[in-house]
C-alpha positions in Angstrom: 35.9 27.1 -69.0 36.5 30.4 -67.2 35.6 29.1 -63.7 38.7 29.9 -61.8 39.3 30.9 -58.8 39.5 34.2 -58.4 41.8 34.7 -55.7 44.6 32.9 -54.8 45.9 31.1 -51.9 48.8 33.3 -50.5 51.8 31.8 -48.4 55.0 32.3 -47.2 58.3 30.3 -48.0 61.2 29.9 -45.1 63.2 32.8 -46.5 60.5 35.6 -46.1 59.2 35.0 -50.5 55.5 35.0 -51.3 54.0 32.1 -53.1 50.5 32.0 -54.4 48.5 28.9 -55.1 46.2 29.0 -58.3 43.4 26.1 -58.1 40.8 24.6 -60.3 37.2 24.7 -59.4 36.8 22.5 -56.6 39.9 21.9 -55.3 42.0 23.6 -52.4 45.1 24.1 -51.9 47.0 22.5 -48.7 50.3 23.6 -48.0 52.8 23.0 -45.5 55.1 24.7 -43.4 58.1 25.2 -44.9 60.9 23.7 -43.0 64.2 24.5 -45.1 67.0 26.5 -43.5 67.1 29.1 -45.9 67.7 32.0 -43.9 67.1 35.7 -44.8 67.5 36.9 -48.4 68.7 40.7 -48.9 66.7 42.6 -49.8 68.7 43.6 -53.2 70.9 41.4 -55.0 71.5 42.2 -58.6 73.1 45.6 -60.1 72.0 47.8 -62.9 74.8 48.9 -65.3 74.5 51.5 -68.2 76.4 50.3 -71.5 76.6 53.7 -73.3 77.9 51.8 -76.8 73.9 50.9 -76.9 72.1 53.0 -74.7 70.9 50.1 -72.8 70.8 48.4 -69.3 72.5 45.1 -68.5 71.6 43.4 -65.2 74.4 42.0 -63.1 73.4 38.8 -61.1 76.7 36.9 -60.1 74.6 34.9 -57.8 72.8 33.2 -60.3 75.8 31.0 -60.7 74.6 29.0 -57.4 70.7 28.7 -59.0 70.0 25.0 -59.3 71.2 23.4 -62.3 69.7 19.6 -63.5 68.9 18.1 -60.6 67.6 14.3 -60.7 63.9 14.6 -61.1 63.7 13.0 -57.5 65.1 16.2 -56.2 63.3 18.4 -58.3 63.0 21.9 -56.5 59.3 22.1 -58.2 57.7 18.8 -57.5 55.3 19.0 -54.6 57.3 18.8 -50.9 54.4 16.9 -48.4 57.2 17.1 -45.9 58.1 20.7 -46.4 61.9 19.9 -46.3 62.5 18.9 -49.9 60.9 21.5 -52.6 60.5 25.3 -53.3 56.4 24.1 -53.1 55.8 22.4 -49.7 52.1 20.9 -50.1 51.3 17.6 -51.3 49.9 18.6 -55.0 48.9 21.6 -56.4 47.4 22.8 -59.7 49.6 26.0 -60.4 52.1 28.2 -58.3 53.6 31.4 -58.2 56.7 32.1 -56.4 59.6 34.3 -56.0 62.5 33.1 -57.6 64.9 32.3 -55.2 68.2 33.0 -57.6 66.4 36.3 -58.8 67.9 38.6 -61.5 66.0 41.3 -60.2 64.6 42.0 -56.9 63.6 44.4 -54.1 60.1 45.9 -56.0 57.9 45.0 -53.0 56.4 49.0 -52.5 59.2 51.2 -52.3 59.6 54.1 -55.1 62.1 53.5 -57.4 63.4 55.7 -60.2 66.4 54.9 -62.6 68.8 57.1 -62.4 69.5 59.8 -65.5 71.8 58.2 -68.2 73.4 61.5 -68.6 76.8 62.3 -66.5 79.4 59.5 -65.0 80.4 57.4 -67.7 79.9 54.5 -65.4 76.6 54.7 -64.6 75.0 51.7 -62.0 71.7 51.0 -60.0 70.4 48.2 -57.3 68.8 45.6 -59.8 65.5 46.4 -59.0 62.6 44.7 -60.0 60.5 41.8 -59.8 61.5 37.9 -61.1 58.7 35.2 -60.0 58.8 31.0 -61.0 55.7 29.8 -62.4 54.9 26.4 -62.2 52.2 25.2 -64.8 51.5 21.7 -63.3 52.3 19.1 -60.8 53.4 16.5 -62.9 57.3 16.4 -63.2 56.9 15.0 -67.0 54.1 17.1 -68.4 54.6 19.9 -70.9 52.6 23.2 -71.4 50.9 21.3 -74.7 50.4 18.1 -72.5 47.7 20.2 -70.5 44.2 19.8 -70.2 42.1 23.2 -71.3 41.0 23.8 -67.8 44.7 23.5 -66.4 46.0 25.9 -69.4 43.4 28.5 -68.6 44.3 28.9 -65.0 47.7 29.3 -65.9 46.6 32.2 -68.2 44.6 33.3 -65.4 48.0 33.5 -63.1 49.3 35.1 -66.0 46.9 37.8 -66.2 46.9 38.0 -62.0 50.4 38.8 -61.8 50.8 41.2 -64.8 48.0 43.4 -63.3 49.9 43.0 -59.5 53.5 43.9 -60.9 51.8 46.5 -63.3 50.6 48.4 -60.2 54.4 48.1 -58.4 56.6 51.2 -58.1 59.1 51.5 -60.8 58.0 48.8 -62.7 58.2 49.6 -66.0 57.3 46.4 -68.3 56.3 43.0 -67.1 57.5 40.0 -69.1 55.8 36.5 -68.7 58.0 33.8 -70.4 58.8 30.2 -71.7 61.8 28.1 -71.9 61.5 24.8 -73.0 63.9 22.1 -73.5 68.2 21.6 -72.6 69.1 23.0 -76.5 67.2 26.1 -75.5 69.4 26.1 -71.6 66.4 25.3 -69.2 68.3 23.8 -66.3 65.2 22.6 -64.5 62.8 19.7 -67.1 59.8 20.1 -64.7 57.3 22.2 -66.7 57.4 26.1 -65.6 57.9 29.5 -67.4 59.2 32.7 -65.4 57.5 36.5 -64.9 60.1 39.4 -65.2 59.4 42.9 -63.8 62.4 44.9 -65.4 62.3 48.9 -63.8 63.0 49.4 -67.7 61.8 48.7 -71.3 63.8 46.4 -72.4 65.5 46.8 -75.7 63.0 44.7 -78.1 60.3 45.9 -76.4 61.6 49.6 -76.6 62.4 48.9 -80.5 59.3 47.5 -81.6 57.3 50.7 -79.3 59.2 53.1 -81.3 58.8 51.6 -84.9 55.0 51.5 -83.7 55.1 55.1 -82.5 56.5 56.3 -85.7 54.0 54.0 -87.7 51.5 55.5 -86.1 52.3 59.5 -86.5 52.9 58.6 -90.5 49.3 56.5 -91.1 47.7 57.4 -87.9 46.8 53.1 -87.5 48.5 50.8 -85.1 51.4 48.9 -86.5 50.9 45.9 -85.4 46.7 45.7 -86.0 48.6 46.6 -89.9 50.5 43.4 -89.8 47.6 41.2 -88.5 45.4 42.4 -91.1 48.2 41.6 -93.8 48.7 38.2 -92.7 45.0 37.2 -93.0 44.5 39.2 -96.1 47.5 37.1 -97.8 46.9 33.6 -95.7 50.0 32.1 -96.9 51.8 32.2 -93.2 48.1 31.3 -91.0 48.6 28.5 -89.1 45.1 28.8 -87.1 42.4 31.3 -86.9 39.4 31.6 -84.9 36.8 34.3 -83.9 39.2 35.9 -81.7 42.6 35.6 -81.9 45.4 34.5 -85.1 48.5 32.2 -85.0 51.0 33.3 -88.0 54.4 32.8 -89.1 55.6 36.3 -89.4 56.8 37.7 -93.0 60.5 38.2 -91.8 60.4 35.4 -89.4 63.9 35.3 -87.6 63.4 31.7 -86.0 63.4 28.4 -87.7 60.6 27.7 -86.4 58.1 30.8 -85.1 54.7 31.5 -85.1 53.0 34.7 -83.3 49.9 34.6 -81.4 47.6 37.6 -82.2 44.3 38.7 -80.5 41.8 39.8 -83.0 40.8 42.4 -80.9 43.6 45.7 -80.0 44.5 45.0 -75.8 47.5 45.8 -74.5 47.6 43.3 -71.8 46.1 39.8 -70.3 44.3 42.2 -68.1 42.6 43.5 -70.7 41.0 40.2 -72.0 37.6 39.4 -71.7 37.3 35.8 -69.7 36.1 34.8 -73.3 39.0 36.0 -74.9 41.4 34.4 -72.0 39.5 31.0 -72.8 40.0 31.3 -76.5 43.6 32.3 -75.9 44.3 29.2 -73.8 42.9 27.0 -76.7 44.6 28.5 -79.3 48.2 28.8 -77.4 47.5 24.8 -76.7 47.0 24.4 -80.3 50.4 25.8 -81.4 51.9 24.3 -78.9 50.7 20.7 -79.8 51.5 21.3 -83.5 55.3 22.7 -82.2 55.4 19.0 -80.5 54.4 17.1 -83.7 56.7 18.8 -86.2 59.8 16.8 -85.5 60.5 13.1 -83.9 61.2 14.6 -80.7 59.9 17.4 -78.5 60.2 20.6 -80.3 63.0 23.0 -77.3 61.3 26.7 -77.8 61.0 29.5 -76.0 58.1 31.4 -75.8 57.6 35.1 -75.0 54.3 37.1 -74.3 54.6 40.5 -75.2 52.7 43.0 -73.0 52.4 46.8 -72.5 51.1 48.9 -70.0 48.2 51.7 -71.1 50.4 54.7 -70.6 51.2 57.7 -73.6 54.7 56.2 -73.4 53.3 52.8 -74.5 50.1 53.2 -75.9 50.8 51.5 -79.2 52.0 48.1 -77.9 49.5 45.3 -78.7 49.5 42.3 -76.8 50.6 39.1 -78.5 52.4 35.8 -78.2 55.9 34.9 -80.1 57.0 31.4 -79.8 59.7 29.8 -81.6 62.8 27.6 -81.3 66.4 27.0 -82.2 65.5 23.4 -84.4 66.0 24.2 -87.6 65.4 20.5 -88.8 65.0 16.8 -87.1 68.7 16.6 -86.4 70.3 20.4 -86.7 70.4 23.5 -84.3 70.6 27.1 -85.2 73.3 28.8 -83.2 73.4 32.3 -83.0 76.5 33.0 -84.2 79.0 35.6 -85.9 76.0 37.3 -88.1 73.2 36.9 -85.3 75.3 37.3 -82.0 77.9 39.9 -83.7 75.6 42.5 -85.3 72.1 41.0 -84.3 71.6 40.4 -88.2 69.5 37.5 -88.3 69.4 35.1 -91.5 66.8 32.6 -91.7 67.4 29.4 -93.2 64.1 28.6 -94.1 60.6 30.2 -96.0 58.6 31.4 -93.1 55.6 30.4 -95.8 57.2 26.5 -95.9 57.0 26.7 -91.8 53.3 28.0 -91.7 52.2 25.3 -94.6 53.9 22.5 -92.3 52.3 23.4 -89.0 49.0 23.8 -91.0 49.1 20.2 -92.0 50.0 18.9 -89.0 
């Protein structure tokens, strides 16, 4: 299943953003001109702001408020454009695409060094929002879901994955890259075609940074890797395995914050997609559609989720991250939401209403 393409097809859209077209074996991709009057795009258009109550960064992007927001699926900004007039993807089909968002939270990380500036000094501390944000769509078909996909067409979407982690990894003051999943109007996806987005923050950002330093300290008190600990613990106990094979674990965690969540382990210690074998990429595809397909079968409708793949580079400041998957959703039954409210949003306390062990047995069975 590993027979990809191993470079993509590179383009240009109206406004000066790249795009890359990922095919399957034996097809190629066709596009078009793209005719849009766009215009030029600056080259900036976010800002960085210290908040010192935390210690952390908060990105400013007023112009996100113009992004496209539910568009009739005849105008959808991700369905193939033939005429090159109508779509962010002018071609008539294509198998997977890459692009740069064109309402982009962060921007501007195309060569040029970059440093964040010390958080010692002015109490208002601010910095051009650079970085990296990119669209990824994972098929053609304006109705399909991720778990709808064929294995082939998963892989090479785990194959862009892994492309543009190791491309933004290598980008001046790019600090973490984030490849992500929203799925579903509870969860706030604006556009229903099915895509995820790439993030290349000049930061950690603060989960990231959290779960590095309980893993740092984990590590200088046992000399092991935290989270090779936890997978070992899940397996040893069994009762939160949802699927196992040769290579890589889907648990519920033991302090599952979600309703619904289930974390995708390698079995193997990598701190990337880059660091897969092809092997382990095809595995991980299988296993991520298996999840995924038992997410979709858990309730009467469509299960909204996000899902978030955790990566870290291989430097001393990161050396204990361990790539893995965590997926989970707002549902906390057939008819009921969980909001995030005074506990959650407030204090970021979480309180599950449900056994993560209940969650596993159910996705088991199903």
């Amino acid at each position: 299943m590993n027979d990809v393409a191993a470079e993509p097809t590179r383009w240009r859209l109206a406004d000066g953003r790249d795009q890359l077209f990922f095919a399957l074996p034996g097809r190629t991709p066709a596009p078009v001109a793209d005719r849009r009057p766009l215009g030029e795009r600056p080259d900036r258009q976010s800002q960085l702001r210290f908040d010192r109550q935390t210690g952390q960064w908060v990105i400013i992007a007023a112009l996100r408020q113009d992004r496209t927001y539910k568009p009739p699926p005849d105008q959808c900004p991700l369905c193939p454009g033939p005429t090159g007039l109508t779509s962010e993807i002018p071609a008539p089909d294509y198998d997977v695409v890459v692009f740069e968002n064109r309402f982009p939270s962060l921007s501007g990380a195309d060569g040029a060094p970059f440093d964040l500036p010390s958080a010692d000094g002015d109490q208002f501390l601010a910095a051009p929002g650079h970085g990296r944000c990119e669209v990824i769509c994972f098929s053609s078909h304006h109705t399909d879901s991720f778990a709808d996909l064929e294995p082939p067409q998963a892989r090479l979407v785990a194959e862009a994955w892994r492309h543009r982690t190791a491309d933004l990894m290598a980008r001046p003051g790019i600090a973490h890259v984030f490849c992500f999943e929203n799925r579903g109007e509870e969860i706030g996806v604006t556009l229903t075609h099915p895509h995820g987005q790439i993030y290349g923050y000049p930061y950690l950002p603060p989960r990231a940074a959290v779960m590095l330093r309980e893993a740092t300290a984990h590590a200088r008190r046992t000399g092991r890797n935290l989270f090779a600990d936890i997978l070992s613990h899940e397996v040893a106990d069994g009762s939160r395995i949802v699927a196992r094979t040769e290579l890589f674990t889907a648990f519920v965690p033991f302090a599952a914050r979600w309703p619904v969540e289930v974390h995708i382990y390698p079995n193997r210690f990598v701190h990337n997609l880059i660091e897969l074998t092809d092997a382990e990429l095809d595995d991980f595809a299988l296993i991520y559609l298996d999840v995924l397909g038992r997410f979709d079968r858990l309730y009467p409708t469509a299960l909204p989720y996000i899902s978030a793949l955790h990566q870290y580079a291989d430097t001393v400041e990161q050396r204990e991250g361990y790539f893995h998957v965590e997926l989970f959703s707002v549902r906390r039954s057939a008819t009921k939401l969980k909001f995030l409210a005074g506990s959650e949003s407030g204090m970021d306390a979480f309180i599950s209403d449900v056994a993560p062990e209940s969650v596993a047995q159910r996705l088991r069975g199903l």
